[in-house]
BAFI-644551 format. One line per field, with one value per residue (C-alpha): residue in three letters; x, y, z. Coordinates in steps of 0.05 Angstrom, whole numbers. Example, Ala and Ser with C-alpha at 12.3 -4.5 7.8 and 13.67 -1.06 7.14 Angstrom:
2
resn	c(ALA:SER)
px	c(246:273)
py	c(-90:-21)
pz	c(156:143)
***
This chain:
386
resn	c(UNK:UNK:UNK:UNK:UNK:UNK:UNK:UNK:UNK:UNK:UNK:UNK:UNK:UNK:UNK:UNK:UNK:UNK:UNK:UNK:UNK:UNK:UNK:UNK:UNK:UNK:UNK:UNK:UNK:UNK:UNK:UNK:UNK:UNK:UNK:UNK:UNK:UNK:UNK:UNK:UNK:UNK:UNK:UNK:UNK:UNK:UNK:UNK:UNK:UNK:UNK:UNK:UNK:UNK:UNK:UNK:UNK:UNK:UNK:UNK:UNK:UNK:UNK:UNK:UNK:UNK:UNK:UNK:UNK:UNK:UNK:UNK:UNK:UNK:UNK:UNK:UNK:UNK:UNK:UNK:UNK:UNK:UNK:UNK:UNK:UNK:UNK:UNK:UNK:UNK:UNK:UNK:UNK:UNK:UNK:UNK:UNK:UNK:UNK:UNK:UNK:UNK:UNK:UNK:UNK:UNK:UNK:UNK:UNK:UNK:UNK:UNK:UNK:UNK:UNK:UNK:UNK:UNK:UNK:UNK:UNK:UNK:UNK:UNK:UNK:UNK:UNK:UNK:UNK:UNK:UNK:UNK:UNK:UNK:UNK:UNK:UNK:UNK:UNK:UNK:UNK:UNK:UNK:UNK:UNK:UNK:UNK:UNK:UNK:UNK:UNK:UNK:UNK:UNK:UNK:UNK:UNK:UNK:UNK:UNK:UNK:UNK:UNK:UNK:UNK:UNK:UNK:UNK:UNK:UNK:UNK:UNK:UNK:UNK:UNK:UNK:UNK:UNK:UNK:UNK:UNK:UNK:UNK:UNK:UNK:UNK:UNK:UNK:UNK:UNK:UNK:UNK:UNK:UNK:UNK:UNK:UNK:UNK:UNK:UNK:UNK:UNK:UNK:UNK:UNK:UNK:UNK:UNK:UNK:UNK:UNK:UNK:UNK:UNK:UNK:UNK:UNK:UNK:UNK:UNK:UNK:UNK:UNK:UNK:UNK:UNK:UNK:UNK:UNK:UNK:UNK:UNK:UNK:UNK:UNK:UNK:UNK:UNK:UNK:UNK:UNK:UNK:UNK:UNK:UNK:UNK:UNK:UNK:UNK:UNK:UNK:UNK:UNK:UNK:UNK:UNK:UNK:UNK:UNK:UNK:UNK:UNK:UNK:UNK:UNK:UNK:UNK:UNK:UNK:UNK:UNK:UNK:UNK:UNK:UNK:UNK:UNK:UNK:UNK:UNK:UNK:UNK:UNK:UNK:UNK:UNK:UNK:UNK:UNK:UNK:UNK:UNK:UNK:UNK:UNK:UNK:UNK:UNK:UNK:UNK:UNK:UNK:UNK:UNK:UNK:UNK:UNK:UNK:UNK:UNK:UNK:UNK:UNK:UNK:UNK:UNK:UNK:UNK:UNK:UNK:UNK:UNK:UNK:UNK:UNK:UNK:UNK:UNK:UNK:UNK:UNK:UNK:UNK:UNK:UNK:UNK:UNK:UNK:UNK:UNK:UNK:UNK:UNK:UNK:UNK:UNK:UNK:UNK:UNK:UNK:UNK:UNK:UNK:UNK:UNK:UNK:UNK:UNK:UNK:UNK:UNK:UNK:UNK:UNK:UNK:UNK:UNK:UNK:UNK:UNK:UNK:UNK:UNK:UNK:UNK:UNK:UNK:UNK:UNK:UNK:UNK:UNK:UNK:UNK:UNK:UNK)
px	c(3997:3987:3911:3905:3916:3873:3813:3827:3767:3769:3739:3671:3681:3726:3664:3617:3669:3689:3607:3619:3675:3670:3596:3582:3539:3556:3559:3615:3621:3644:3721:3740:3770:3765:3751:3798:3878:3932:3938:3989:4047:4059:4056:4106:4150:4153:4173:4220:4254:4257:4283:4344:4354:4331:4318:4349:4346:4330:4334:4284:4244:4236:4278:4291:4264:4201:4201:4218:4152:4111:4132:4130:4057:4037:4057:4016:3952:3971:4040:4110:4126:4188:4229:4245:4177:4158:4171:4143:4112:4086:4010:3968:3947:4028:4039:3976:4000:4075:4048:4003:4068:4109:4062:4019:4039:4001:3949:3947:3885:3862:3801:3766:3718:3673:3639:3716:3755:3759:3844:3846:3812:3847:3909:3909:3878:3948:3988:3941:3917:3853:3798:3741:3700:3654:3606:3582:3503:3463:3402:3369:3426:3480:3525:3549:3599:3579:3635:3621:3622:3693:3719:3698:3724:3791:3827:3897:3912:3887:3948:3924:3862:3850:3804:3792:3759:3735:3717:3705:3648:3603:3627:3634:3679:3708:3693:3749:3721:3716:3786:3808:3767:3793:3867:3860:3835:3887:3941:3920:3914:3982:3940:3964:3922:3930:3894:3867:3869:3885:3808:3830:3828:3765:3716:3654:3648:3661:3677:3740:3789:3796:3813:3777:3792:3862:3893:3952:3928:3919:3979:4048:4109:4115:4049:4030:3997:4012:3975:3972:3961:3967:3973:3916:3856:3869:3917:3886:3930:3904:3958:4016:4022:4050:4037:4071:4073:4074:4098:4136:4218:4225:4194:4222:4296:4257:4214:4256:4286:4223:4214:4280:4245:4175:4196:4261:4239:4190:4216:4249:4205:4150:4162:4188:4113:4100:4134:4104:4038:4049:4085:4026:3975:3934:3920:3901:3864:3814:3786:3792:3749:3699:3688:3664:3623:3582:3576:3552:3507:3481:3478:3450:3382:3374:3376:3347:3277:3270:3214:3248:3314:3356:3418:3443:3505:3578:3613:3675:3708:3672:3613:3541:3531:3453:3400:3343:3290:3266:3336:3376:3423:3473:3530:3467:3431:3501:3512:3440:3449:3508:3469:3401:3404:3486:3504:3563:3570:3604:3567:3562:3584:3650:3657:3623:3574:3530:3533:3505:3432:3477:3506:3566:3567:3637:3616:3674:3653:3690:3614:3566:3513:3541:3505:3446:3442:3460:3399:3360:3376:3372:3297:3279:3313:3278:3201:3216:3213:3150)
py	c(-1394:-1320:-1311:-1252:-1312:-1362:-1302:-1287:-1312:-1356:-1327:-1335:-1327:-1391:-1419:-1411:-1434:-1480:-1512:-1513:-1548:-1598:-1587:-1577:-1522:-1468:-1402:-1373:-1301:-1301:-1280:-1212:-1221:-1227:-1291:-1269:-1288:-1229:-1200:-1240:-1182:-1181:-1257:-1258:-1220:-1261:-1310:-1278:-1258:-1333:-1361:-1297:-1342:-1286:-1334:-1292:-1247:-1172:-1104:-1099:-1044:-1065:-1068:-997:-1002:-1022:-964:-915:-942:-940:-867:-842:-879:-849:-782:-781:-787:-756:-706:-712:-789:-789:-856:-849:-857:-925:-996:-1058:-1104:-1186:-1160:-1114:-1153:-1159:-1079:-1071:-1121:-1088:-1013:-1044:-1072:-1015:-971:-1012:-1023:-1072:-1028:-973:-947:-952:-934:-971:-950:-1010:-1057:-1060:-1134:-1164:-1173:-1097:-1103:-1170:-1150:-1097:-1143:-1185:-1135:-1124:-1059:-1041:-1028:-976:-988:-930:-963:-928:-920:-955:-912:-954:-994:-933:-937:-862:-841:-805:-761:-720:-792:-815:-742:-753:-832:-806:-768:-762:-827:-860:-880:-911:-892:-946:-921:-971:-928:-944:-991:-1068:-1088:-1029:-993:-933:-882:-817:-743:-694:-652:-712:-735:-655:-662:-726:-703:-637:-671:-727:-678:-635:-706:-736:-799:-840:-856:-928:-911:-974:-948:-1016:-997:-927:-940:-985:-926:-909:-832:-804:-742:-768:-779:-861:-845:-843:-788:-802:-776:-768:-711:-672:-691:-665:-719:-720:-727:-781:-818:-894:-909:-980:-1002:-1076:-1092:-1147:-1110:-1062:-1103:-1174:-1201:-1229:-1291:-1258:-1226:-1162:-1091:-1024:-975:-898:-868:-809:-805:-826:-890:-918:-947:-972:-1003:-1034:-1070:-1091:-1129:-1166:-1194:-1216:-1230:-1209:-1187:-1201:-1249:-1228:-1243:-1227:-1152:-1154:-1166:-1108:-1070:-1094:-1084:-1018:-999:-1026:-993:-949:-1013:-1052:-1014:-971:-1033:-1074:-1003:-1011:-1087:-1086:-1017:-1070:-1128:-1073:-1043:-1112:-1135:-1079:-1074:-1137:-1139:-1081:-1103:-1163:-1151:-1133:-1129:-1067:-1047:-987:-986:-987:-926:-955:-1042:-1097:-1112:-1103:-1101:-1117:-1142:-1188:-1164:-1214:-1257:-1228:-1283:-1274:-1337:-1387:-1351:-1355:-1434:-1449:-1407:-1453:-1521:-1497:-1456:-1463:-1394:-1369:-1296:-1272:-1264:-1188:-1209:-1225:-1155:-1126:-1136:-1080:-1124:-1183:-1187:-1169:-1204:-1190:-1204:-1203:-1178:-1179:-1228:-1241:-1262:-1220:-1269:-1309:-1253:-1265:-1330:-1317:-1265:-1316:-1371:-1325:-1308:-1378:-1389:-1335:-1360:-1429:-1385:-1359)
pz	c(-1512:-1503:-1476:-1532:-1580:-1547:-1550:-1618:-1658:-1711:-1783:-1796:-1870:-1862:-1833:-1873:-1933:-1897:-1897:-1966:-1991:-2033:-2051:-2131:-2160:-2106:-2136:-2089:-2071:-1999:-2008:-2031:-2102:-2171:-2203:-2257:-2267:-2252:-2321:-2364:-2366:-2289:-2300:-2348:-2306:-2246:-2286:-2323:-2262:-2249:-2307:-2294:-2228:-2181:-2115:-2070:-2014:-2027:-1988:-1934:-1954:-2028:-2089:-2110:-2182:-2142:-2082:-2141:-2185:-2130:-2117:-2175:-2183:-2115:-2122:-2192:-2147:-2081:-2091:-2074:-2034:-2038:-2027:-1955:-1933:-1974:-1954:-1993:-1964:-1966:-1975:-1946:-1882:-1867:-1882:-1832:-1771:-1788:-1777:-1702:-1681:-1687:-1660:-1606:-1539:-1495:-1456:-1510:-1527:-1593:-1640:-1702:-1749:-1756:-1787:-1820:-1845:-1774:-1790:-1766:-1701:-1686:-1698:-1641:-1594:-1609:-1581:-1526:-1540:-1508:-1562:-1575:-1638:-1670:-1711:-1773:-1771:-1834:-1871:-1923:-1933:-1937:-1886:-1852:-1804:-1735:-1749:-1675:-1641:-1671:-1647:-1578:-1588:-1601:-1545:-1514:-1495:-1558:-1583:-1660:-1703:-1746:-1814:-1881:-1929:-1979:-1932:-1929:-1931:-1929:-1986:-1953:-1962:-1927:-1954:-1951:-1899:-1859:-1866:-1861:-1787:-1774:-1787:-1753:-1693:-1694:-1696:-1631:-1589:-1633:-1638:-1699:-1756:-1792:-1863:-1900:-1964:-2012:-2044:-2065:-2138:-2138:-2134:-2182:-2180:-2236:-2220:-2179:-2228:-2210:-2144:-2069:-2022:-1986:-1925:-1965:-1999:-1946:-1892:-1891:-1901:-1823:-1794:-1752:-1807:-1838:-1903:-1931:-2000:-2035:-2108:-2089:-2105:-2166:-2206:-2194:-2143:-2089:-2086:-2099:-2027:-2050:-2004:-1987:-1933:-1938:-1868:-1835:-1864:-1781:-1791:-1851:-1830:-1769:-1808:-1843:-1778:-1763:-1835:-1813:-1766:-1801:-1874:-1877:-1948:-2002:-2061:-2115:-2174:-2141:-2128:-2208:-2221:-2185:-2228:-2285:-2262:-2248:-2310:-2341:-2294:-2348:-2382:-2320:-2268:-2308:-2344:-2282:-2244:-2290:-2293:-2220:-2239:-2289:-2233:-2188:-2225:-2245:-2185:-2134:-2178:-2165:-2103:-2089:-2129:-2063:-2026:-1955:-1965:-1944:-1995:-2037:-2083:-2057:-2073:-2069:-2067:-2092:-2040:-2036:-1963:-1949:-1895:-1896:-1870:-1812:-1812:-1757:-1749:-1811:-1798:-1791:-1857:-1892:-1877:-1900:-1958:-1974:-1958:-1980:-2043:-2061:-2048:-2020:-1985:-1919:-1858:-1830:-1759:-1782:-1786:-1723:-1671:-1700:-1772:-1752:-1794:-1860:-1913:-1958:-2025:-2074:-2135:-2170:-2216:-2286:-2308:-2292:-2305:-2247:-2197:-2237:-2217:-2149:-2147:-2168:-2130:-2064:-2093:-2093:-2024:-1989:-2028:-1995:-1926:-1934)
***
């Protein structure tokens, strides 16, 4: 085995669900999804697609009815994407680990924002990249970029910038200005940047028209720029596996090469459910948005009124991000949590070094009440401390 592989390590969110299985009562809220089915018209269309008999292989990038919707759906938010820059993809994680190979050379230098999913770090390490992380800085529970600190992170031999915003599992999200200063800056060292963007449309300000800031609107169709989405998140689709790529016109046929040799493509029916859930994406996304708006809003208060412990609301995803005051060891708080009062969140240091006192919470929730309970069991837990 590759030593990258061997040092590769193993998910603590596993672990901690892992500690877990098989015990009843346990209020789970470790993984980041909905509890709630993929909405019954993209179901029906997978399976109309199967009963048709379409088991076979299709195009690389995507079937075009699908590369057109997601055009047309991306240039509603963001401008002109024209077809020659899209490829779909089997997920989000696969579009993400497809954009670090074809960019990442072992020995390249390359930059993370972090605390960030830990597939986005890892995957660099896999191609041997050599990795700088600039850790966002928490103030009573909001997390905030050192926008001066990436800058000087990110020179001319940083070959990838690697950004999730809004991000998992903070919550936090880029401004303009900062992705204008970002871009800008990018552009004089021709660094690339690898834009984790698959929360864009589960975001609670208002005044945003359903949408977080993307680098999209503010790059030009050849920048140095890859942006990755997933149908996961805002259409309730975790398990269908189901992704897409925007990148330079360059990239795309080369892209597509390098699909041959991952997936080869993604299946049939399940790229018809794509369509259907974006054809039916007014009727989806907004009610889906402000579902989680309700568990977060239940939830943070909650929280928030515990003696001790640091959090403020997510601006964007589905996660309350928080610390314990006094509990500075998050993957051994996590597995008691599971054995001692049945509740099930993520440890921080799954995330990042500079995470490790904090727990993450899903609260996408198709009960609300559930995060009640999980309040109140935590409450209890943390009395029994005392």
């Amino acid at each position: 085995m590759r030593q990258a592989i061997l040092d590769l390590a193993q998910s603590r969110i596993r672990e901690v669900a892992n500690a877990g299985l098989g015990q009843t009562d346990l209020l789970a809220f470790w993984f980041g999804e909905s509890d709630e089915v993929t909405p019954e018209p993209i179901r029906q269309a997978a399976i109309a697609s199967l009963q048709r008999g379409e088991t076979f292989y299709s195009h690389n990038l995507g079937l075009p009815e699908l590369r057109q919707a997601v055009a047309h759906y991306m240039t509603q938010r963001h401008g002109p994407i024209e077809l020659d820059r899209l490829a779909i993809t089997s997920g989000g994680v696969n579009a993400l680990m497809l954009a670090t190979q074809a960019l990442v050379d072992a020995g390249d230098e390359v930059v993370a924002v972090t605390p960030v999913w830990p597939n986005l770090t890892a995957q660099s390490a896999i191609m041997g990249a050599h990795l700088t992380c600039v850790p966002l800085q928490a103030h009573d529970g909001q997390w905030q970029l050192d926008i001066e600190a990436l800058l000087v992170a990110v020179t001319a031999k940083t070959k990838l910038l690697i950004v999730n915003a809004p991000n998992n599992p903070t919550g936090w999200t880029l401004t303009r200005q900062e992705q204008q200063r970002i871009l800008d800056h990018c552009r004089r060292t021709g660094t690339w940047i690898l834009a984790d963007e698959v929360y864009e449309r589960l975001y609670f300000d208002a005044s945003a028209n359903g949408c977080a800031p993307s680098f999209l609107d503010l790059a030009v169709a050849d920048d140095r720029l890859v942006v990755v989405h997933s149908f996961s998140k805002s259409f309730l689709m975790t398990g269908w596996r189901l992704g897409w790529l925007v990148m330079p016109p360059s990239m795309t046929a080369q892209m597509g090469k390098l699909i041959e040799f991952n997936t080869s493509c993604v299946s049939v029916f399940t790229q018809r459910a794509g369509i259907a859930a974006l054809e039916n994406t007014e009727s989806i996304t907004p009610a889906v948005v402000a579902h989680l708006k309700l568990c977060r809003d239940t939830l943070i208060p909650l929280l928030q009124s515990i003696p001790g412990l640091e959090v403020s609301a997510a601006r964007g995803g589905m996660y309350a991000f928080f610390k314990l005051a006094g509990h500075s060891d998050s993957l051994q708080i996590a597995k008691r949590l599971v054995a001692e009062a049945g509740l099930g969140l993520a440890p921080g240091e799954a995330f990042a070094p500079e995470s490790k006192g904090w727990l993450r919470w899903c609260f996408a929730s198709r009960d609300p009440q559930r995060l009640v309970q999980g309040v109140e069991r935590l409450r209890r837990w943390l009395a029994a401390q005392a």
